[in-house]
C-alpha positions in Angstrom: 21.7 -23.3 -18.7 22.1 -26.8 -19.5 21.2 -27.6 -23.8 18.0 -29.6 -24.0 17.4 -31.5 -27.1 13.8 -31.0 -28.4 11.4 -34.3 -28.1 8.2 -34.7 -30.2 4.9 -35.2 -28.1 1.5 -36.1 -29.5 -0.9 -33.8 -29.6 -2.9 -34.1 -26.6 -0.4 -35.7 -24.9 -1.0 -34.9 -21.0 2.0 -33.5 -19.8 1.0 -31.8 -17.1 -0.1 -34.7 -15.9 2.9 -36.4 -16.5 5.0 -33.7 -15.1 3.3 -33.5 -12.1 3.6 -37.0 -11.3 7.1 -37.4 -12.1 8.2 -34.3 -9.7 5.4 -35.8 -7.1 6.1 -39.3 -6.9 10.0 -39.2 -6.2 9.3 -35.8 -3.5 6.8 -38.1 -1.5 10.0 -40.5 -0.8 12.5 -37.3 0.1 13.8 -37.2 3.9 13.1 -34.5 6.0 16.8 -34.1 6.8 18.7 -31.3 6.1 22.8 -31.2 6.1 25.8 -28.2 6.3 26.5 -26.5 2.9 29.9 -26.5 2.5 31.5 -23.5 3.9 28.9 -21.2 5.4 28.2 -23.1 9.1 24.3 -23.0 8.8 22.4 -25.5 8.0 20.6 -24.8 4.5 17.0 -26.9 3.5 17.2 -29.2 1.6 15.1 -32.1 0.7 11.0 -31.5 1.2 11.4 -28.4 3.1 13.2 -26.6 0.6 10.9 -28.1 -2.6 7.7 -26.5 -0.6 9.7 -23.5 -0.3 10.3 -23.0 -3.7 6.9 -23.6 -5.0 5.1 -22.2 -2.3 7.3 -18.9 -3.6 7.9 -17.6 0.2 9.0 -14.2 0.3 12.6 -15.1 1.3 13.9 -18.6 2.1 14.6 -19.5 5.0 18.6 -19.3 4.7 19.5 -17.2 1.7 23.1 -17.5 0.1 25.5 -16.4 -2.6 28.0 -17.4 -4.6 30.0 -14.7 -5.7 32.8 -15.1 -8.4 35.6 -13.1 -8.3 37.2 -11.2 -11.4 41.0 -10.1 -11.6 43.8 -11.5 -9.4 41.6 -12.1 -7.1 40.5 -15.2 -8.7 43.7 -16.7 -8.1 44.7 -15.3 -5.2 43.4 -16.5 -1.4 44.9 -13.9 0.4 43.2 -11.1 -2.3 39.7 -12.9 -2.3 39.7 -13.1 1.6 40.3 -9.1 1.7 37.2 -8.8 -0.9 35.4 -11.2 1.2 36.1 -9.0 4.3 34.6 -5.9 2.6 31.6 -7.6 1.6 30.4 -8.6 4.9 28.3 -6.9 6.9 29.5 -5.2 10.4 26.5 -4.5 12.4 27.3 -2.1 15.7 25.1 -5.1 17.6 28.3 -7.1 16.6 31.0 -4.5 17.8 30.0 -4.4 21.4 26.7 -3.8 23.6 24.3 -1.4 22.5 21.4 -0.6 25.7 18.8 2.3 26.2 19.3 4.4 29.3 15.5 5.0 30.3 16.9 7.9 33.2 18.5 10.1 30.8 16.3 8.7 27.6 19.9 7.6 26.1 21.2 4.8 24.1 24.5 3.9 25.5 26.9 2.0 22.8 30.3 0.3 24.9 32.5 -1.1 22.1 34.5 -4.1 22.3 38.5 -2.6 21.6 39.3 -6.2 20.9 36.5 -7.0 18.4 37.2 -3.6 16.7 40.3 -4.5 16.6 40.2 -7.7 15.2 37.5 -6.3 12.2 39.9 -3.1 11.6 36.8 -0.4 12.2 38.7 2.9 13.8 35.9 4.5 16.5 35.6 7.7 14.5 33.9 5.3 11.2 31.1 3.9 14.0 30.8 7.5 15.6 30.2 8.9 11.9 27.6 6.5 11.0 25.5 6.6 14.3 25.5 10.6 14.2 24.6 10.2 10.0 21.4 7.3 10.7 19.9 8.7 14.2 20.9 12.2 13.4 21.9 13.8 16.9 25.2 14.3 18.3 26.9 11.7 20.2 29.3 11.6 23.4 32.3 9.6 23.5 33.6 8.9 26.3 36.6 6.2 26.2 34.9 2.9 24.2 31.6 4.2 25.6 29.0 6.0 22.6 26.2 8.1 24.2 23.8 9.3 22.1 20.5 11.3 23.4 17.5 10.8 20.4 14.9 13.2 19.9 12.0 10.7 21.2 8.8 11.9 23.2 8.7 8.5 24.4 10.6 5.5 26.1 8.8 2.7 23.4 10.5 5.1 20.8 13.5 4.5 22.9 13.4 0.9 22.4 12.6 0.8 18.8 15.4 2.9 17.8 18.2 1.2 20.5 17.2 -1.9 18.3 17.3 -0.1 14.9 20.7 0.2 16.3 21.7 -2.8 16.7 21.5 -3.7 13.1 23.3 -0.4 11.9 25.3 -1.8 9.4 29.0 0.1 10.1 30.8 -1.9 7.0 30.0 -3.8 4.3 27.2 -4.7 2.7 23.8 -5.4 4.0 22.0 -8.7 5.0 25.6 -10.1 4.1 25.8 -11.8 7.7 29.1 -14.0 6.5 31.6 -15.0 3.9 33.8 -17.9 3.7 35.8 -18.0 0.6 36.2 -21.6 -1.1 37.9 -23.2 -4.3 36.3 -23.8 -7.3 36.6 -25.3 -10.6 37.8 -22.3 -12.0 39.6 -20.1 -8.9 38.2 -19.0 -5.7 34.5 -17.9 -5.3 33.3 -16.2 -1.9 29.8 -18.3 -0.1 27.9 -15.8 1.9 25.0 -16.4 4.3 22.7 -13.9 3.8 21.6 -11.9 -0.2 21.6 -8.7 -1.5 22.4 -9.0 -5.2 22.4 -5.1 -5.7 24.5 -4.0 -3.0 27.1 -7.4 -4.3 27.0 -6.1 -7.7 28.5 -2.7 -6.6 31.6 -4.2 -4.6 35.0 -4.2 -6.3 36.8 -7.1 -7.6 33.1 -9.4 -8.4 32.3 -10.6 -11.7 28.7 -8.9 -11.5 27.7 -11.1 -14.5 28.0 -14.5 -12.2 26.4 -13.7 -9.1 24.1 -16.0 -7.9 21.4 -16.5 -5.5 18.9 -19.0 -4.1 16.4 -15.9 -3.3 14.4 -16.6 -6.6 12.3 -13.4 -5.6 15.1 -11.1 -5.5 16.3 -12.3 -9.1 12.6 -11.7 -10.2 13.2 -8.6 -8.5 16.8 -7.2 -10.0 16.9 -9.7 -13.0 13.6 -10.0 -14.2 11.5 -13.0 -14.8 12.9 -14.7 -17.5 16.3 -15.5 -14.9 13.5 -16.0 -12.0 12.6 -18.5 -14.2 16.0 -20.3 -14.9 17.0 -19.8 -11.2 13.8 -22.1 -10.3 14.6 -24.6 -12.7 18.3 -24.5 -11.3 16.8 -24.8 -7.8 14.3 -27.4 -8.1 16.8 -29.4 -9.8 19.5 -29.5 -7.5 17.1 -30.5 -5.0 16.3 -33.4 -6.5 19.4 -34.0 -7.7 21.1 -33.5 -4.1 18.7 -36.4 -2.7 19.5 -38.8 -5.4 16.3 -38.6 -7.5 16.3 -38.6 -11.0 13.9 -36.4 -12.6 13.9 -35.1 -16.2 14.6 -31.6 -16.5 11.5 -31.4 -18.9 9.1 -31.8 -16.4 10.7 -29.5 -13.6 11.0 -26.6 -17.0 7.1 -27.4 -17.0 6.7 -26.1 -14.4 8.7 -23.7 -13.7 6.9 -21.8 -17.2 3.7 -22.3 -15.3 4.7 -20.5 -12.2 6.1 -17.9 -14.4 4.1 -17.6 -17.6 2.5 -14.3 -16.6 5.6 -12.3 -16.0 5.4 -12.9 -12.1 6.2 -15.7 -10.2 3.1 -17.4 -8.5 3.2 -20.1 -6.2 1.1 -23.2 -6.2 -1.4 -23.1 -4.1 -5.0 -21.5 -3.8 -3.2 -17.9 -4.1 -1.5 -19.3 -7.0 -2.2 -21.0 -10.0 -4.6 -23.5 -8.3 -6.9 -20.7 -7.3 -6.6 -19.3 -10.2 -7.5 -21.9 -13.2 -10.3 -20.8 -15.7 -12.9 -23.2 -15.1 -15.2 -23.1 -11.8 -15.6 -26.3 -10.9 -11.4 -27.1 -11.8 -10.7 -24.0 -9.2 -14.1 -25.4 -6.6 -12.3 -29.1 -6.6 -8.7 -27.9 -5.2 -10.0 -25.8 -1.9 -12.5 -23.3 -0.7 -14.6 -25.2 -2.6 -17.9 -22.9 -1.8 -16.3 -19.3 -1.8 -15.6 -20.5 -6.0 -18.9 -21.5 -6.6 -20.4 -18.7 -4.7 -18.4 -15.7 -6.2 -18.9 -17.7 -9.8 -22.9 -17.4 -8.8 -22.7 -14.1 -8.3 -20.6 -13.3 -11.7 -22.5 -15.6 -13.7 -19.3 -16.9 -15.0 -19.3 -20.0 -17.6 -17.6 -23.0 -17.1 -16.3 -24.4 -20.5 -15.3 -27.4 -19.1 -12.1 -27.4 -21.2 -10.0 -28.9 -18.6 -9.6 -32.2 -17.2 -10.9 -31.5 -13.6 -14.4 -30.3 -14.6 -15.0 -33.1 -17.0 -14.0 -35.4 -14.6 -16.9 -33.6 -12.3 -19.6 -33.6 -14.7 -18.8 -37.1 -15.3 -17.6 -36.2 -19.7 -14.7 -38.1 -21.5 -11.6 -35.9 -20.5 -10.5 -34.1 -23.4 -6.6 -35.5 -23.6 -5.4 -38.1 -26.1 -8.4 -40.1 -27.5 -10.8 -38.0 -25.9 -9.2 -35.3 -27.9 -10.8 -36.6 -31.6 -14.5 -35.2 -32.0 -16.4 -37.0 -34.8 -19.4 -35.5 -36.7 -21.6 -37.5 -39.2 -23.5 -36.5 -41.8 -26.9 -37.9 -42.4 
């Protein structure tokens, strides 16, 4: 994490306010394009699309990747971080040939590709062992061709576990879909499409302690909140950054503690911290204007009116800056 000299404010300073504009203004004038990330062919959001992603906190972004660094020789080495990079990926059975249910015999016929098994090094008797261990019956061979007769009452049982099968991982590890391996400041470092920090962490020859990411939920998830909360701020930064829009780092740290300052991640919007504010009338003016005011009714909850919205409502000076100083006289 970048060092960030301190800077006074006065008290009462708005900086919400302030943040919010300075993120919103410049992310009104982003382009909706998106372009290639070096290395992994898929085209990663950017821009807008990838800003509402990350404060909208969707369950998984649209393209997750990784950058994994490499510890050892294998820093150094192409030929060494290519091998590591062929053990991380992830070999489905879907990828090693055709996999098809038989609904005569209530079968799931597997025909492997020789050439593609080949070219990816997997020996018949690994994928045999592994589609005997996950749908637990015995299995036919016969030639490239897998036959494997499930336990199922029913053919829609058929079809849900032919297409479990599919995704069987045989190799690797999982939701790692690819890896290209690319040259860094300091050595080579694998890209992968796909995340899966735990199951990364556990391969040989990666420096565990600099794996990284853009899933912010799964860093909430393995890493807890307080690296949620620096992988946001790295996030929402590079965005800007990436279109050419200079925004100081204060306002996106802002918030990124708001999003984060209850030991979860919340987005936003009216599930989020919107829909969430203290006062009635603050949480009534953003959306769903009447189910606020009508489950407040029905709590007899108290507005305050500490905030800015509802002062601005009931028509008070806002409590920020001048507004701030209360005078009392004494007669």
């Amino acid at each position: 994490m970048m060092k960030i000299s301190p800077i006074k404010v006065a008290v009462g300073e708005a900086v919400g306010i302030v943040a919010a504009q300075s993120i919103g203004e410049p992310g009104t004038q982003m382009t909706m394009r998106t372009f290639h990330y070096a290395g992994v062919a898929e085209q990663v959001p950017t821009g807008l699309p990838r800003l509402i992603e990350l404060v909208d906190v969707r369950k998984e972004p649209k393209k997750p990747l990784m950058d994994i660094y490499l510890k050892g020789a294998a820093k150094d080495d192409e030929k060494k971080a290519q091998a590591i990079a062929a053990d991380i990926e992830s070999i489905t059975l879907g990828r090693l040939g055709e996999v098809v249910e038989d609904f005569t015999q209530k079968k799931i016929v597997i025909e492997l590709d020789p050439d593609e098994m080949s070219h990816l090094r997997v020996e018949m008797d690994e994928v045999r062992k592994k589609v005997k261990a996950s749908l637990g019956t015995d299995v036919e061979t016969d030639g490239n061709t897998l036959r494997v007769k499930p336990k199922v009452n029913s053919l829609r049982m058929l079809r849900r576990l032919t297409n479990r099968a599919k995704s069987l991982p045989i190799r690797g590890v999982e939701r790692i879909r690819r890896c290209v391996v690319l040259k860094g400041k300091d050595g080579f470092f694998i890209r992968t499409a796909g995340s899966n920090i735990s199951g990364i962490m556990k391969a040989e020859g990666v420096d565990s302690t600099r794996v990284y990411t853009n899933d912010i939920k799964e860093v909430e998830k393995m890493l807890g909140i307080e690296a949620a909360r620096n992988a946001l701020v790295h996030e929402l930064k590079q965005v800007l950054d990436t279109q050419g829009l200079n925004v100081d780092i204060r306002h996106i740290m802002l918030l990124a503690d708001a999003m984060t300052m209850n030991g979860q991640i919340k987005s936003i919007g009216r599930h989020g911290l919107s829909g969430q504010k203290a006062g009635v009338l603050a949480r009534a003016a953003f959306e769903e204007t009447v189910k606020h005011l009508v489950n407040a009714a029905i709590q007899a909850e108290e507005d305050r009116l500490i905030g800015v919205t509802e002062n601005i409502i009931v028509g008070q000076t806002v409590p920020l800056g001048t507004g701030l100083v209360k005078l009392k006289m004494k007669i």
